[in-house]
PDB file of N, CA, C, O and CB in Angstrom:
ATOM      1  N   UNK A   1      41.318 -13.827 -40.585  1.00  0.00           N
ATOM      2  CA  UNK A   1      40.275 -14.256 -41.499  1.00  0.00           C
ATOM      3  C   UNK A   1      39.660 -15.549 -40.963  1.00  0.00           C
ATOM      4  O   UNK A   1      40.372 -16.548 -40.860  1.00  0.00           O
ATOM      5  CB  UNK A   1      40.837 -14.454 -42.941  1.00  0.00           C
ATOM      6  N   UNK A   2      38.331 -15.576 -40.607  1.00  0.00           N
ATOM      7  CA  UNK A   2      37.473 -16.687 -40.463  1.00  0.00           C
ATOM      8  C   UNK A   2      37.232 -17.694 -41.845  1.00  0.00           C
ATOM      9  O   UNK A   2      36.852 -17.265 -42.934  1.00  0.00           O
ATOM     10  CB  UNK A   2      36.137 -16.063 -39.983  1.00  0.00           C
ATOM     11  N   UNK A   3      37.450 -18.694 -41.630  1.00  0.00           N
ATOM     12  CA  UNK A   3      37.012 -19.866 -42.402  1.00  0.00           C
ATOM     13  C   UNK A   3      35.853 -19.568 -43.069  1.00  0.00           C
ATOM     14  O   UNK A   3      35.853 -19.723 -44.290  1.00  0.00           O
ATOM     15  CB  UNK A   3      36.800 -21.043 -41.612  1.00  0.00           C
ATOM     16  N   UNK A   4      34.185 -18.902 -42.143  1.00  0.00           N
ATOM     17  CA  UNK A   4      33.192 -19.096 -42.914  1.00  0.00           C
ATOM     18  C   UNK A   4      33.475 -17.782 -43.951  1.00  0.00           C
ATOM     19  O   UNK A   4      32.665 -17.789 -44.877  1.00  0.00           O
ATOM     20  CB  UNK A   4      31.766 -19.190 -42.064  1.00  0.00           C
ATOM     21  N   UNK A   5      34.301 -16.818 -44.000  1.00  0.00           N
ATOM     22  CA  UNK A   5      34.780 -15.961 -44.899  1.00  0.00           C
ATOM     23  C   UNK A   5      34.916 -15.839 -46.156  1.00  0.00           C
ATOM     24  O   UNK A   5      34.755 -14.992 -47.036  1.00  0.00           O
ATOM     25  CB  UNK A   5      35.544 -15.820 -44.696  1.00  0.00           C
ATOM     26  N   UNK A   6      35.319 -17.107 -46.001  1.00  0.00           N
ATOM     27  CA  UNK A   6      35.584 -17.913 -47.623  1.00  0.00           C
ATOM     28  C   UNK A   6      34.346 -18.569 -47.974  1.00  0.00           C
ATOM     29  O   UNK A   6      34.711 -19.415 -48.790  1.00  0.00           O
ATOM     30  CB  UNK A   6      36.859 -19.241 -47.672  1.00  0.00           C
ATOM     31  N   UNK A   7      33.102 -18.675 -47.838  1.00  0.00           N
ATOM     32  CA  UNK A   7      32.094 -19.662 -48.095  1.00  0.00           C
ATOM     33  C   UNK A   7      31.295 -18.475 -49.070  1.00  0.00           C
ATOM     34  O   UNK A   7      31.257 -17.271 -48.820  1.00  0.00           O
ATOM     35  CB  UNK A   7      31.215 -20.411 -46.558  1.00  0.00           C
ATOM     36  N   UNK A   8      30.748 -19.086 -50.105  1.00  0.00           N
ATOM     37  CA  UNK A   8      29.756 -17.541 -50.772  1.00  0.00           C
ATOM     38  C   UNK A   8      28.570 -17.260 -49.980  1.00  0.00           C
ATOM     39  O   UNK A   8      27.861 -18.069 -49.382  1.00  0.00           O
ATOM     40  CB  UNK A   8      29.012 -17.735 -52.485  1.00  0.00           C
ATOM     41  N   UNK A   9      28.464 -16.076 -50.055  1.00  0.00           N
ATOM     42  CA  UNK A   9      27.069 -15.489 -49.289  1.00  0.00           C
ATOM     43  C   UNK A   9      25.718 -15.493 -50.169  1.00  0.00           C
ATOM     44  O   UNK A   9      25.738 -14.792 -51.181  1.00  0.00           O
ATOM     45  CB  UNK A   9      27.307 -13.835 -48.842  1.00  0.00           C
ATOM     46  N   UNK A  10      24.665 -16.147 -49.906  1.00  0.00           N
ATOM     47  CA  UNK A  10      23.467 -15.857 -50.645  1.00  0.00           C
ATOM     48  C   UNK A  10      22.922 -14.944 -50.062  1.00  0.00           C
ATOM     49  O   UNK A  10      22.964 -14.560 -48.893  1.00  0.00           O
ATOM     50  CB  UNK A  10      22.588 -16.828 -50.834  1.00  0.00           C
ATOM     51  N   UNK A  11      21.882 -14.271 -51.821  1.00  0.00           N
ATOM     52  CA  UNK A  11      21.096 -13.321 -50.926  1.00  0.00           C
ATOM     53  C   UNK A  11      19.835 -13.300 -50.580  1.00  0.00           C
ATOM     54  O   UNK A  11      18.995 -13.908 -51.243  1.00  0.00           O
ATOM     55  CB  UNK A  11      21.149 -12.294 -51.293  1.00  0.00           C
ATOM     56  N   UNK A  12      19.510 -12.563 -49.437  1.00  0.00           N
ATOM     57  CA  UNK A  12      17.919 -12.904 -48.351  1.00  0.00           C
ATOM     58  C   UNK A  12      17.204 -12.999 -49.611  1.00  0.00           C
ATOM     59  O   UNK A  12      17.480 -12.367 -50.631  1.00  0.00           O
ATOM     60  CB  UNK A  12      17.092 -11.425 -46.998  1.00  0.00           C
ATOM     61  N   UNK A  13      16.645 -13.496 -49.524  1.00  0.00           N
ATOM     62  CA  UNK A  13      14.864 -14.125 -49.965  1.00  0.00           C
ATOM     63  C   UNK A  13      13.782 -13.446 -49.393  1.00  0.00           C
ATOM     64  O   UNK A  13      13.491 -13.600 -48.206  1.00  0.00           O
ATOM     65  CB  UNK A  13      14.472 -15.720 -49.425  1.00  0.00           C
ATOM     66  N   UNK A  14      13.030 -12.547 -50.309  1.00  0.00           N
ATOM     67  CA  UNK A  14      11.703 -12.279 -49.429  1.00  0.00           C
ATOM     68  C   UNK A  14      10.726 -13.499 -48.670  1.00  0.00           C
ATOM     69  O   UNK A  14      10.342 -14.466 -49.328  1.00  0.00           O
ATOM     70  CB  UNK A  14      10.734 -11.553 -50.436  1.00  0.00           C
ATOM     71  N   UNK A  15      10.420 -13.354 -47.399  1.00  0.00           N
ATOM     72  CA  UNK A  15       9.710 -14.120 -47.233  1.00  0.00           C
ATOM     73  C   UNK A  15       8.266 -14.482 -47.961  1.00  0.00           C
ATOM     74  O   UNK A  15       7.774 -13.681 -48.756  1.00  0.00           O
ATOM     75  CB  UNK A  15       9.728 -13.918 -46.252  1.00  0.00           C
ATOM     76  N   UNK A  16       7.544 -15.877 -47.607  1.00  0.00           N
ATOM     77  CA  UNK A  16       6.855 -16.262 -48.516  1.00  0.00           C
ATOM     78  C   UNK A  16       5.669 -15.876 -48.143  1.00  0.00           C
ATOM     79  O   UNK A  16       5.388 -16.496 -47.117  1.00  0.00           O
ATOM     80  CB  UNK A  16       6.984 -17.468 -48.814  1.00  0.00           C
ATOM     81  N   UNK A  17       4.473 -14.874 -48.574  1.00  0.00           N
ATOM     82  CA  UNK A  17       3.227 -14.263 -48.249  1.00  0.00           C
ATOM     83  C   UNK A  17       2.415 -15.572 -47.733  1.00  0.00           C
ATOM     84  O   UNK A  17       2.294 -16.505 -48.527  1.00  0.00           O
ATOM     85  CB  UNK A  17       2.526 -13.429 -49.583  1.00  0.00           C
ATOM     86  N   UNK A  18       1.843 -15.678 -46.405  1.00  0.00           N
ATOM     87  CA  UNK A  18       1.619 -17.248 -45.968  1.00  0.00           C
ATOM     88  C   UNK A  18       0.219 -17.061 -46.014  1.00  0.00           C
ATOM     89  O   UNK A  18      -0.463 -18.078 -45.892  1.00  0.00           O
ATOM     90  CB  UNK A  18       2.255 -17.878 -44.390  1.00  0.00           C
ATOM     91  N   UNK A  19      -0.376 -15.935 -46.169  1.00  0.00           N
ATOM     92  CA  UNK A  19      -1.893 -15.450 -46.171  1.00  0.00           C
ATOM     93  C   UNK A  19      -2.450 -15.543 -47.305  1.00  0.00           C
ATOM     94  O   UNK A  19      -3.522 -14.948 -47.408  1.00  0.00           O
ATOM     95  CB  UNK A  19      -2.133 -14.122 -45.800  1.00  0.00           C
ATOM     96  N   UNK A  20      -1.941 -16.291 -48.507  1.00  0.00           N
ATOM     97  CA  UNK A  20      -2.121 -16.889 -49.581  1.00  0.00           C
ATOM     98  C   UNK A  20      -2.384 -17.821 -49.695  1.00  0.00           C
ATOM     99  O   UNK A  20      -3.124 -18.091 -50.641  1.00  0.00           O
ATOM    100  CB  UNK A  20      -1.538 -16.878 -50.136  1.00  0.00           C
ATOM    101  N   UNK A  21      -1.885 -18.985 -48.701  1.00  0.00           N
ATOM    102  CA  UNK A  21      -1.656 -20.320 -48.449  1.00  0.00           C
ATOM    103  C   UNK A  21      -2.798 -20.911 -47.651  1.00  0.00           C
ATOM    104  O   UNK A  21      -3.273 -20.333 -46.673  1.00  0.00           O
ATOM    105  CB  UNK A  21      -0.373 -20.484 -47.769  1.00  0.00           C
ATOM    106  N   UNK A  22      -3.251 -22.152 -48.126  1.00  0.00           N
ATOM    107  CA  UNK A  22      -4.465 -23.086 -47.630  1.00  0.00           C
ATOM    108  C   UNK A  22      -3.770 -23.657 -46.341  1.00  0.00           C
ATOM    109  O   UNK A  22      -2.625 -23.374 -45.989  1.00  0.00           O
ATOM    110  CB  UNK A  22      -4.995 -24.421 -48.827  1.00  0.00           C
ATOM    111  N   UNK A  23      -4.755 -24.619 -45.603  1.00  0.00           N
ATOM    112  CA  UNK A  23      -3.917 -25.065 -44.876  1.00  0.00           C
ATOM    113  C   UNK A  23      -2.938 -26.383 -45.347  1.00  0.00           C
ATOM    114  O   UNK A  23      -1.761 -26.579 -45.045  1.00  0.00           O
ATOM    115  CB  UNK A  23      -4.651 -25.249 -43.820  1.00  0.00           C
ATOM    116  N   UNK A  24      -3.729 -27.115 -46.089  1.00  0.00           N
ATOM    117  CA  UNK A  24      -2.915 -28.081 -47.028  1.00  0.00           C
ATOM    118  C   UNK A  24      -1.310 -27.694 -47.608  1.00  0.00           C
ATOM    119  O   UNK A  24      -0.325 -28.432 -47.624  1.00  0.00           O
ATOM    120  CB  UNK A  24      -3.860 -28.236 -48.336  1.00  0.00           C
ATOM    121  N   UNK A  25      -1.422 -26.383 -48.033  1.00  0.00           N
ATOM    122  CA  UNK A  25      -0.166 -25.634 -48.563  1.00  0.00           C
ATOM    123  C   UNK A  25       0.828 -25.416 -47.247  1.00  0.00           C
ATOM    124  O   UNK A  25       2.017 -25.720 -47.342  1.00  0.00           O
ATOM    125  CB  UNK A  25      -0.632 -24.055 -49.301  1.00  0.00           C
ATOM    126  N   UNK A  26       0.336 -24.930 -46.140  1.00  0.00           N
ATOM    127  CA  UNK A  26       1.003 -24.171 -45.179  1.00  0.00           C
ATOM    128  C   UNK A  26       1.475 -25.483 -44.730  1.00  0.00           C
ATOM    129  O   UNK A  26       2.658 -25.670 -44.448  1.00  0.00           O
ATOM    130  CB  UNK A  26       0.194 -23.120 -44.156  1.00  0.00           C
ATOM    131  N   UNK A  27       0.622 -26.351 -44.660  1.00  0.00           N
ATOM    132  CA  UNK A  27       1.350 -27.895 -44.038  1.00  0.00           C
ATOM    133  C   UNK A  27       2.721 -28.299 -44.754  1.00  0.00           C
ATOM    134  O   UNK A  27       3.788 -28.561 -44.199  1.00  0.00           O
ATOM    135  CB  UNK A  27       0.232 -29.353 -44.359  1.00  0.00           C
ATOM    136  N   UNK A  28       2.499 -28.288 -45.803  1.00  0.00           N
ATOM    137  CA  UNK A  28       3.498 -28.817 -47.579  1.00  0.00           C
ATOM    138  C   UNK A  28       4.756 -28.195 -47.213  1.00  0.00           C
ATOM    139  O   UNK A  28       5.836 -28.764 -47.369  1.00  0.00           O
ATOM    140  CB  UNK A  28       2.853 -27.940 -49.535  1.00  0.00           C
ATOM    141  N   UNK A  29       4.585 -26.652 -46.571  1.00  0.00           N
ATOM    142  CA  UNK A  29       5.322 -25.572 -46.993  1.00  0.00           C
ATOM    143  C   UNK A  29       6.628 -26.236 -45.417  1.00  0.00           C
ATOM    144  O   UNK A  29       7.849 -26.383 -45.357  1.00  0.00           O
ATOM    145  CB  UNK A  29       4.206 -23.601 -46.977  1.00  0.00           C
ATOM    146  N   UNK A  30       5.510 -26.446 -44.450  1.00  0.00           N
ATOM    147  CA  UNK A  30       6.309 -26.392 -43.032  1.00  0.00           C
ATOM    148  C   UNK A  30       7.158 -27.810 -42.930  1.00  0.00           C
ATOM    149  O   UNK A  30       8.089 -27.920 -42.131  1.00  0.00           O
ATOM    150  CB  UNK A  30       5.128 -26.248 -41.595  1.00  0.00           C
ATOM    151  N   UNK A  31       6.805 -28.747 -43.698  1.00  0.00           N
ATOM    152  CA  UNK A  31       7.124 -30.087 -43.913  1.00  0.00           C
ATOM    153  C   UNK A  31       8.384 -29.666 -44.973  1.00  0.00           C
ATOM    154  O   UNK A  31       9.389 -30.360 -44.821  1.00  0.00           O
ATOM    155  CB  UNK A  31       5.744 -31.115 -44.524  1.00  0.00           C
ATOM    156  N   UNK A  32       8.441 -28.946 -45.699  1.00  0.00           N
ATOM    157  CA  UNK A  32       9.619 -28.706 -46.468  1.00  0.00           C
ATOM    158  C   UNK A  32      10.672 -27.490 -45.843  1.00  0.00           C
ATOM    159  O   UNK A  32      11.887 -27.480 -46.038  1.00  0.00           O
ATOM    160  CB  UNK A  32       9.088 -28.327 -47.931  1.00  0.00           C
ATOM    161  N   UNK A  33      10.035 -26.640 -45.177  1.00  0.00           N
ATOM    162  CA  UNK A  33      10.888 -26.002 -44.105  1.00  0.00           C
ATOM    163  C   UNK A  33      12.197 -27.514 -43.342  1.00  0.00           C
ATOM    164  O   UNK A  33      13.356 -27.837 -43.601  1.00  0.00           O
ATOM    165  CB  UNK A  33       9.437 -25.261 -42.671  1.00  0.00           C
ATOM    166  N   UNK A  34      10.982 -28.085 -42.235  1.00  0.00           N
ATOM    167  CA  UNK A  34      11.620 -28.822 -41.582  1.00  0.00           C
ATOM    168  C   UNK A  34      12.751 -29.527 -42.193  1.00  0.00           C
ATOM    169  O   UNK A  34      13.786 -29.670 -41.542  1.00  0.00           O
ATOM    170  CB  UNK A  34      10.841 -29.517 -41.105  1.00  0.00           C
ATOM    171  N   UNK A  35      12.616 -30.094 -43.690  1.00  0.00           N
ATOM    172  CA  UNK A  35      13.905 -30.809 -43.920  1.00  0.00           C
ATOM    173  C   UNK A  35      14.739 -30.038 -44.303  1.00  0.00           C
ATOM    174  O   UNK A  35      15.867 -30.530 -44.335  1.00  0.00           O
ATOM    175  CB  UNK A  35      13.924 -31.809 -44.769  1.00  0.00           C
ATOM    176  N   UNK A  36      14.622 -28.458 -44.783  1.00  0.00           N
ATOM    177  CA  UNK A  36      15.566 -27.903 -44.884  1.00  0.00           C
ATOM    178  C   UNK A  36      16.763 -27.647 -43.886  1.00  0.00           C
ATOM    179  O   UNK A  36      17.951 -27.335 -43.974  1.00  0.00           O
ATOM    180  CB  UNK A  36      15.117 -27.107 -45.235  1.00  0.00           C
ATOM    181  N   UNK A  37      15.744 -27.969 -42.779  1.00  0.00           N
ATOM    182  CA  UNK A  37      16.780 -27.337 -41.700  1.00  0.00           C
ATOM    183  C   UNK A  37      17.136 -28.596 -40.969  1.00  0.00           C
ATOM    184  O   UNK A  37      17.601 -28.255 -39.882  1.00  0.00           O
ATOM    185  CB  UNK A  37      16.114 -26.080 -40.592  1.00  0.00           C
ATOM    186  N   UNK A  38      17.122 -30.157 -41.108  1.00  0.00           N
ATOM    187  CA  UNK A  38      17.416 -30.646 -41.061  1.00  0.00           C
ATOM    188  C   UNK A  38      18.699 -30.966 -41.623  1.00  0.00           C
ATOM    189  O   UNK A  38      19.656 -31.340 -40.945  1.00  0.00           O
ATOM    190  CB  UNK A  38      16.721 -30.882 -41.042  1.00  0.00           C
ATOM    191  N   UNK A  39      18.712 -30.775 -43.194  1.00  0.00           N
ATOM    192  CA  UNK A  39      19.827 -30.595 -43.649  1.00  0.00           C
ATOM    193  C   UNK A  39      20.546 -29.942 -43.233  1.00  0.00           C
ATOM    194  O   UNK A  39      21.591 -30.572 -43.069  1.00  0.00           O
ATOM    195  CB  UNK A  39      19.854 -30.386 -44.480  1.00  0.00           C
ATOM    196  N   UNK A  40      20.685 -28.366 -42.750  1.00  0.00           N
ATOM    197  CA  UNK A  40      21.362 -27.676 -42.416  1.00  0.00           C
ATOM    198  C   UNK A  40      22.028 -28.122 -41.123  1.00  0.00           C
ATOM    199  O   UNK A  40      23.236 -28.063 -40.894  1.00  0.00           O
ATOM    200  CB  UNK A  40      20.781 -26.663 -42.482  1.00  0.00           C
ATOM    201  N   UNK A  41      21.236 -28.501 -40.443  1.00  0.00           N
ATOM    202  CA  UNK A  41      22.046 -28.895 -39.204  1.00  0.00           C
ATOM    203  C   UNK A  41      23.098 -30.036 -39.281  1.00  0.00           C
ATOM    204  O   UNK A  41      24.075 -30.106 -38.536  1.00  0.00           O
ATOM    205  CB  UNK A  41      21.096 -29.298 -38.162  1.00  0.00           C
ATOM    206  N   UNK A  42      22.756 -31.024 -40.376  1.00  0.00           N
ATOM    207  CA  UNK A  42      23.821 -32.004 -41.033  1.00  0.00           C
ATOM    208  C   UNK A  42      24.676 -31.468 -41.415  1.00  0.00           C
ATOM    209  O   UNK A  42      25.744 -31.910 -40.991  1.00  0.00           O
ATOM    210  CB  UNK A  42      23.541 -32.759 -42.020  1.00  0.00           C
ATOM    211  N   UNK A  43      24.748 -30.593 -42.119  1.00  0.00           N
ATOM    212  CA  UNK A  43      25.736 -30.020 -42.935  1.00  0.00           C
ATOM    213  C   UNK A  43      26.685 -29.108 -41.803  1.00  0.00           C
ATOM    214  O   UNK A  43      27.883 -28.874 -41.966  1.00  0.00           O
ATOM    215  CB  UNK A  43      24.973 -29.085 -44.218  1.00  0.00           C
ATOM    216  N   UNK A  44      25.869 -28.657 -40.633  1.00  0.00           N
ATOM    217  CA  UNK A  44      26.507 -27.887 -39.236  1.00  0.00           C
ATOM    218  C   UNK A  44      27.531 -28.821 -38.943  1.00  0.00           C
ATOM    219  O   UNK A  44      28.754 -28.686 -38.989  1.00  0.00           O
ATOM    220  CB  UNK A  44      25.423 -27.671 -37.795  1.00  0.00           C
ATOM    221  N   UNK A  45      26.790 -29.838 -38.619  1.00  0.00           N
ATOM    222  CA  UNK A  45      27.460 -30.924 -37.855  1.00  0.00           C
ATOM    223  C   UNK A  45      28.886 -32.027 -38.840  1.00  0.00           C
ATOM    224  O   UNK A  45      29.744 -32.748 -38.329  1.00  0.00           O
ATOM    225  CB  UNK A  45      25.955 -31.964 -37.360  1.00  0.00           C
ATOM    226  N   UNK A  46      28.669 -31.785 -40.112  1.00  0.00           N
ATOM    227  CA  UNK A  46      29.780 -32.175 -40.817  1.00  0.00           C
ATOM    228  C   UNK A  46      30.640 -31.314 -40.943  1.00  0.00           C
ATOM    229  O   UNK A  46      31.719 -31.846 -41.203  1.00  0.00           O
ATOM    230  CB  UNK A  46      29.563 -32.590 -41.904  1.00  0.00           C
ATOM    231  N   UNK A  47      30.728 -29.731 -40.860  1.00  0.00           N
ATOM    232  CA  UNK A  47      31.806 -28.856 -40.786  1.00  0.00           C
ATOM    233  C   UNK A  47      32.443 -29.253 -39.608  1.00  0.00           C
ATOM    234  O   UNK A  47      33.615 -29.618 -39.515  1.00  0.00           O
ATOM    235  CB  UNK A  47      31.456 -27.431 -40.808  1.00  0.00           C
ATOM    236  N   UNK A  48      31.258 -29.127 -38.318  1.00  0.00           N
ATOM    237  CA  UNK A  48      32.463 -28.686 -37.063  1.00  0.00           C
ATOM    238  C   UNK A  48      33.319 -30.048 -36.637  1.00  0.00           C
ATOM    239  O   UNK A  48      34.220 -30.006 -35.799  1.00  0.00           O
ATOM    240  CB  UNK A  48      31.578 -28.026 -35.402  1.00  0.00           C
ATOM    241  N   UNK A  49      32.796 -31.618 -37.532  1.00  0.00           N
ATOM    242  CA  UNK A  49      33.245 -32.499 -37.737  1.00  0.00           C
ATOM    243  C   UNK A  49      34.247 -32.672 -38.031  1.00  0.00           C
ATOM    244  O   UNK A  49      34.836 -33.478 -37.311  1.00  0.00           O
ATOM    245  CB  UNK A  49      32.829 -32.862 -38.164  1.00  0.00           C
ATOM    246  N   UNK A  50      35.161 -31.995 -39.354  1.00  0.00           N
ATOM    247  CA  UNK A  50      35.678 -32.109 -40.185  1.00  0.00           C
ATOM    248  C   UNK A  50      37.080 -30.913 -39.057  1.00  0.00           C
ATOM    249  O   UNK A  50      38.288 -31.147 -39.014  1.00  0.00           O
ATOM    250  CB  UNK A  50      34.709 -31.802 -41.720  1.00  0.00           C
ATOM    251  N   UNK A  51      36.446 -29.883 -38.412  1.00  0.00           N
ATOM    252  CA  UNK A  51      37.502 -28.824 -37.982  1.00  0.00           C
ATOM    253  C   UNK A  51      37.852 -29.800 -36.605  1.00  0.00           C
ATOM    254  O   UNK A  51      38.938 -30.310 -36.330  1.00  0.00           O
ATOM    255  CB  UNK A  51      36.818 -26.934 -37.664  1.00  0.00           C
ATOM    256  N   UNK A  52      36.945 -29.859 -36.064  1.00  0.00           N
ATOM    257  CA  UNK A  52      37.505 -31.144 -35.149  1.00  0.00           C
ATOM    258  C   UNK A  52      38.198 -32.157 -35.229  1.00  0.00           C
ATOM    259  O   UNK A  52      38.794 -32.799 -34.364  1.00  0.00           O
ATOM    260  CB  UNK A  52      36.848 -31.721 -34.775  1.00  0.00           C
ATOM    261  N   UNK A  53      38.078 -32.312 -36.567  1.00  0.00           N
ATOM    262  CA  UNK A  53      39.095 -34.036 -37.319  1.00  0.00           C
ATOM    263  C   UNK A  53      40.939 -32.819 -36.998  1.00  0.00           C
ATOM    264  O   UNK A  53      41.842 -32.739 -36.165  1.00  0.00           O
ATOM    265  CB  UNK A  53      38.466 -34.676 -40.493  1.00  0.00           C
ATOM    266  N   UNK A  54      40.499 -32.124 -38.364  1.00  0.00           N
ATOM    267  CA  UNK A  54      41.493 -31.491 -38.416  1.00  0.00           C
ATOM    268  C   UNK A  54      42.532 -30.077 -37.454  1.00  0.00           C
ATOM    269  O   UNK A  54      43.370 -29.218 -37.730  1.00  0.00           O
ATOM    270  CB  UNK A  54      41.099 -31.307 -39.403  1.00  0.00           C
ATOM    271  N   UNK A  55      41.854 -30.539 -36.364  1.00  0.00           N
ATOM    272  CA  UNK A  55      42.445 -29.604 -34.795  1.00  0.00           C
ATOM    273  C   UNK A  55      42.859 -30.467 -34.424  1.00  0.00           C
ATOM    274  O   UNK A  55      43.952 -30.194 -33.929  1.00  0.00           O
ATOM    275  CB  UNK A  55      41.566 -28.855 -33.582  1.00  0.00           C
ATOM    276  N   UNK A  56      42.464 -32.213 -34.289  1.00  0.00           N
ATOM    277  CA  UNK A  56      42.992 -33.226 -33.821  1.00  0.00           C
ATOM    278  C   UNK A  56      44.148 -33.675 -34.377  1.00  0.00           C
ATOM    279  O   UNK A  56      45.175 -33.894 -33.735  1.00  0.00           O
ATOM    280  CB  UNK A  56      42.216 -34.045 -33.800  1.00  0.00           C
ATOM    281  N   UNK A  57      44.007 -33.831 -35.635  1.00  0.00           N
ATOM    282  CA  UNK A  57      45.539 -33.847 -36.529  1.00  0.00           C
ATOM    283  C   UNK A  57      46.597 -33.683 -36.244  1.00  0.00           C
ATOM    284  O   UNK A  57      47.571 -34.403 -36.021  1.00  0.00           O
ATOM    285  CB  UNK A  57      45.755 -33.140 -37.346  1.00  0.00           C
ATOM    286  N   UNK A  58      46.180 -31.635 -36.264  1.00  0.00           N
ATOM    287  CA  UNK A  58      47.570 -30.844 -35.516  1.00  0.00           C
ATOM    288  C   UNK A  58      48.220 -31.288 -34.640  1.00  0.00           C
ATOM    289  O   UNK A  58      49.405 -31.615 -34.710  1.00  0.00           O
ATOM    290  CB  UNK A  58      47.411 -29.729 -34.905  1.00  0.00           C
ATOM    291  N   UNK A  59      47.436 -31.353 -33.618  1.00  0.00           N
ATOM    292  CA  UNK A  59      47.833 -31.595 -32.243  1.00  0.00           C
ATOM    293  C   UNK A  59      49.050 -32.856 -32.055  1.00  0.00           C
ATOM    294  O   UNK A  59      50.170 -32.884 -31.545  1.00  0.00           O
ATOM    295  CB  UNK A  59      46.418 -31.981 -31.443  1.00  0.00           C
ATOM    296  N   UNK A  60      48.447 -33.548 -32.542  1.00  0.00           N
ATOM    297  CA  UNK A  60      48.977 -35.056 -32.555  1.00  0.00           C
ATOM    298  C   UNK A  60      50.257 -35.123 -33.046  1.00  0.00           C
ATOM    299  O   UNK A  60      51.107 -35.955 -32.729  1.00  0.00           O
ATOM    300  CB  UNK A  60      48.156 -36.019 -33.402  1.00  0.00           C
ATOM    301  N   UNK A  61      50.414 -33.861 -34.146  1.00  0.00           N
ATOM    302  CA  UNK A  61      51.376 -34.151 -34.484  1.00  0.00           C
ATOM    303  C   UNK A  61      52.894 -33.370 -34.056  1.00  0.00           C
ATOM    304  O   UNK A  61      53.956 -33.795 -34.510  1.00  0.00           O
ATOM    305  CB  UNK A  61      51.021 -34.200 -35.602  1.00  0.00           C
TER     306      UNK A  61
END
């Protein structure tokens, strides 16, 4: 059993019809993309943080 196993799964999201969208909107939209995935990559980088803390642990001990 993998670790991310245990994490809940959301479900897909239709994507957002962008041929609706001004360019003002599409800007709004890509500017709120970006921090999403900013976050995400924080949140990447605090897991493999945390498995790295705790592989180091083991070892040591």
């Amino acid at each position: 059993m993998d670790i991310e196993d245990l994490e809940p799964r959301k479900a897909i999201t239709k994507p957002v019809d962008l041929d609706l969208m001004g360019v003002i909107e599409l800007e709004a939209y890509l500017a709120e993309l970006e921090a999403e995935a900013e976050r995400v990559r924080n949140k990447i980088k605090g897991k493999k943080d945390y498995l790295s803390d705790a592989a180091a642990l083991f070892k040591s001990s």
